[in-house]
N, C-alpha and C positions, 0 to 999 in steps of 0.2 A: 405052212403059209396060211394065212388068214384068208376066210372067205372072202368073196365079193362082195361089200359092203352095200350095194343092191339089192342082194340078198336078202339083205338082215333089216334095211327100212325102207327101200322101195323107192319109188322115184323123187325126186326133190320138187319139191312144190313150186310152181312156175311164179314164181312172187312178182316178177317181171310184167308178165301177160297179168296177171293182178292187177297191178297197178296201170293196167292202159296198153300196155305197149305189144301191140298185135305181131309182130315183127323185130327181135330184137337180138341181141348177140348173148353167146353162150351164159349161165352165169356164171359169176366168178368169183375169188375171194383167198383168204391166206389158210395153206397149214402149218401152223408151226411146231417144227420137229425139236424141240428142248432137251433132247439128250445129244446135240451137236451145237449147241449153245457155249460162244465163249466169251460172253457178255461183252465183250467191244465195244459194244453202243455203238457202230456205224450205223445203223436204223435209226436209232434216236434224233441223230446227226441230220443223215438222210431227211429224213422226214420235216426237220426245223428247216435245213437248207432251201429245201422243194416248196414249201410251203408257206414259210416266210413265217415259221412258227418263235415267238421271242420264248426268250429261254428263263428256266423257271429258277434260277438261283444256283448258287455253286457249293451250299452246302452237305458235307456227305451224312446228316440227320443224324449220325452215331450209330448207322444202321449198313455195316459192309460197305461197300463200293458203291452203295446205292444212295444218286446225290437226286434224284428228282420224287421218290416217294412213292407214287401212284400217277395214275392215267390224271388225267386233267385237260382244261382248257388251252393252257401251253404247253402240255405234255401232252403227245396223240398216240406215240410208242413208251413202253417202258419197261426199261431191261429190269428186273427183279433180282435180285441176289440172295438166297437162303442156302444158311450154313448149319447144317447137320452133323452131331456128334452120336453114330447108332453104331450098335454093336452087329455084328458081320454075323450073318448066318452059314453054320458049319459049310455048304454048299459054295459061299461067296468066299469063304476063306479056302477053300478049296482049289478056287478059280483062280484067287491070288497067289498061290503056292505058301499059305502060313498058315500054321495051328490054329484051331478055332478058339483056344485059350491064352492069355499072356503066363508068363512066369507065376504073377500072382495066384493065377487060377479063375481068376476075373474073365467075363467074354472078352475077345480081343473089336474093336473097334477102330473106325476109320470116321476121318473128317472127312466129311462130302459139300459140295457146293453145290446147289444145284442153280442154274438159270434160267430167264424166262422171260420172252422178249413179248411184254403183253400190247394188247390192241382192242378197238372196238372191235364189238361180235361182229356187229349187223346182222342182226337178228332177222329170221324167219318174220316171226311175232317181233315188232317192236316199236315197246310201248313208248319210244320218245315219239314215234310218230303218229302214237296212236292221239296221244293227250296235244300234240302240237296246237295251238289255235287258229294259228296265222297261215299255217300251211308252208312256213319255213322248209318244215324239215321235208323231203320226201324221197321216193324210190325211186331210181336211177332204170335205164334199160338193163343193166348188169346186176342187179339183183342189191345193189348197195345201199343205204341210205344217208345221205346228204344234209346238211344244213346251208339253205344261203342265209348269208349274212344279212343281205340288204332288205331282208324279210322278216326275219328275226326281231322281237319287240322285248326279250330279255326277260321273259314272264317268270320260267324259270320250271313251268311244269317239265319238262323232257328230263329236267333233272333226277326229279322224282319218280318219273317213267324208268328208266334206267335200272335194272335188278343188278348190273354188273358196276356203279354209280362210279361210269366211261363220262358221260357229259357232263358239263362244267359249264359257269359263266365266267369267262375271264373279269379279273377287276379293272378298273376302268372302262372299258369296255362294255361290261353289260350284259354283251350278248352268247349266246351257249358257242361252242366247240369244242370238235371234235374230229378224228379220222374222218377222211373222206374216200379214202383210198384211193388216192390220188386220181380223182373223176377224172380231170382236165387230161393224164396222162393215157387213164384207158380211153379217152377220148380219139386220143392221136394214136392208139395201136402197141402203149407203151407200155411195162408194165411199172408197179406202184415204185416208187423212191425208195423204200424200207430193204424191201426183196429184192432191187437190182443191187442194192449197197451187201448187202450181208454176204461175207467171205465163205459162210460154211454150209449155206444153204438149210438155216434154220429156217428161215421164214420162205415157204415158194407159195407160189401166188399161180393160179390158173384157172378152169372150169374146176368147179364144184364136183361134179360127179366123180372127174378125176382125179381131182384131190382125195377125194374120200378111199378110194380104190389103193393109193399109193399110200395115206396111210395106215390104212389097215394091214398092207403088206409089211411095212415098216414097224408094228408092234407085234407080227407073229414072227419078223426077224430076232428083235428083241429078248421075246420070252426065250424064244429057241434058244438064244445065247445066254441063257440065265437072267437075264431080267427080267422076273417074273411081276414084277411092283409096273411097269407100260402099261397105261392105259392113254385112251382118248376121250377128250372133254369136248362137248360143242357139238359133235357129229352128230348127235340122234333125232332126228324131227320129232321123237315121242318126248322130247323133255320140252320143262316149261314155256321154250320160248319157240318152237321149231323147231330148232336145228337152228348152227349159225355161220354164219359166214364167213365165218374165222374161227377156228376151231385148233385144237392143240393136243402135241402126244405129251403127256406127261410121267413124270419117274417118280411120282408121291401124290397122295389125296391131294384135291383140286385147293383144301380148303390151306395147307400148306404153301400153296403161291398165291392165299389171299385171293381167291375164288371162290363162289357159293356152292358148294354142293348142289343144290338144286334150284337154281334159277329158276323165277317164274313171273312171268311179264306179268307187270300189277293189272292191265286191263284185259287179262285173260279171262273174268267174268263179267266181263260187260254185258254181253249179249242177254246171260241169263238173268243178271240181275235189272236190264230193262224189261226184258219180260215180264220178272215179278212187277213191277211198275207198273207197267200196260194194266196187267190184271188187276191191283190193285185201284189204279186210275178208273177204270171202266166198273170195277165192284161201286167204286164212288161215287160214280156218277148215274149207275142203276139205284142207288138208295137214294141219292138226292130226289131222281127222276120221280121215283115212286113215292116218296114224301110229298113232294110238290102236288102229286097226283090226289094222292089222299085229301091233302088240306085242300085245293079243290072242292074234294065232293062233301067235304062237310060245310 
């Protein structure tokens, strides 16, 4: 069993009490477990129904099963379909009960699917809120973050905010969206629309801490059983964005479901690069001061 993921990066950072809220409920957010993934799209579904999201076209792009593409403004979930043709290591052939060679002498190999029910992070760090102008977007008591609409003026920075490029402006429309994680639902005690629809409990939804906990139990189940390729994406407050709020067990490098490796929220150097500002601004304004001063005394 895997340790207690407390352990290993210590407490999660009250993003909540951050942003204002003296008094607030647990935080909260998805883990999704992708090696019980049987791409169904009832999240998809879910989510459009809940939220009165319009749907993004019926075409399957020539790309598997997969008819919406990527996350987007009318896409807020998106089931992911990758189809892998890898050769079986002596151990997994093992597992299978088949020789680790074919007839030919060639590795023996297996077609794998893998799926992957993606979603906004909600970011620890996150830069759509950071760049917001309007003050649209902001941080919920549950640790989420939000867009209202009626606020939203369509600028388009959050877009660019985004390392994970989650937010979108819908056309016609104008304005960004995105997952909200069903605010209005954890409002009323309920939890999101994606995670009460899903059959196999890929996506579970709870406090954060305990998320974290369950899945790391969940990828030293894994290894145990020969899955030695489990990991988790999202979980660590040491990467570029925090930690996130939605976070994922994964059966292959992050970058194969179209994930960045290393995510890193663009105004992660804000602070510092005001600073050099300040200094600079203030060096400038000592050598003006002292020119002025000189011409003065002459």
């Amino acid at each position: 069993m895997s340790p207690d993921p407390t352990s290993l990066y210590g407490p999660l950072d009250d993003v909540a009490a951050d942003a204002g809220y003296g008094e607030h409920p647990p935080l909260v957010g998805f883990f999704t477990d992708t090696s019980v993934c049987i791409g169904c799209k009832a999240c998809e579904v879910a989510c459009k129904e809940w939220n009165l999201v319009p749907d993004d076209g019926f075409d399957l792009l020539g790309m598997s099963l997969d008819n919406t593409g990527m996350l987007g403004a009318s896409t807020w979930r998106h089931v992911a379909f990758i189809e892998q043709d890898r050769p079986l290591t002596p151990g997994e052939a093992d597992l299978a009960g088949l020789p680790a060679a074919r007839g030919d002498g060639e590795p023996r190999s297996e077609l794998r699917m893998l799926m992957m029910s993606d979603v906004c992070k909600h970011c620890t760090h996150a830069g759509c809120l950071d760049v917001c102008p309007t003050g649209a977007l902001f941080r919920t008591e549950f640790g989420t973050v939000v867009v209202q609409q009626d606020i939203c003026n369509g600028c388009g920075y959050c877009v660019s905010g985004c390392p994970y490029g989650v937010i979108d402006r819908r056309p016609g429309d104008g304005r960004a969206h995105k997952c909200t994680l069903c605010y209005d639902r954890l409002q009323d005690g309920m939890e999101p629309a994606c995670a009460k629809a899903c059959p196999t409990d890929s996506i579970q939804f709870g406090p954060l801490d305990e998320l974290r906990g369950r899945a790391a139990r969940r990828v030293g189940e894994l290894r145990a059983g020969g899955v030695a390729e489990a990991r988790l994406y999202g979980d660590d407050p040491g990467d570029g964005v925090g930690g996130a709020g939605a976070f994922f067990l994964l059966l292959d490098e992050p970058e194969v479901y179209g994930l960045p490796p290393d995510p890193v929220v663009p105004t992660r150097d804000l602070p510092a690069m005001w600073k050099f500002a300040s200094a600079a601004a203030a060096g400038f304004l000592a050598a003006a001061v002292s020119a002025f001063v000189a011409g003065g005394r002459r």
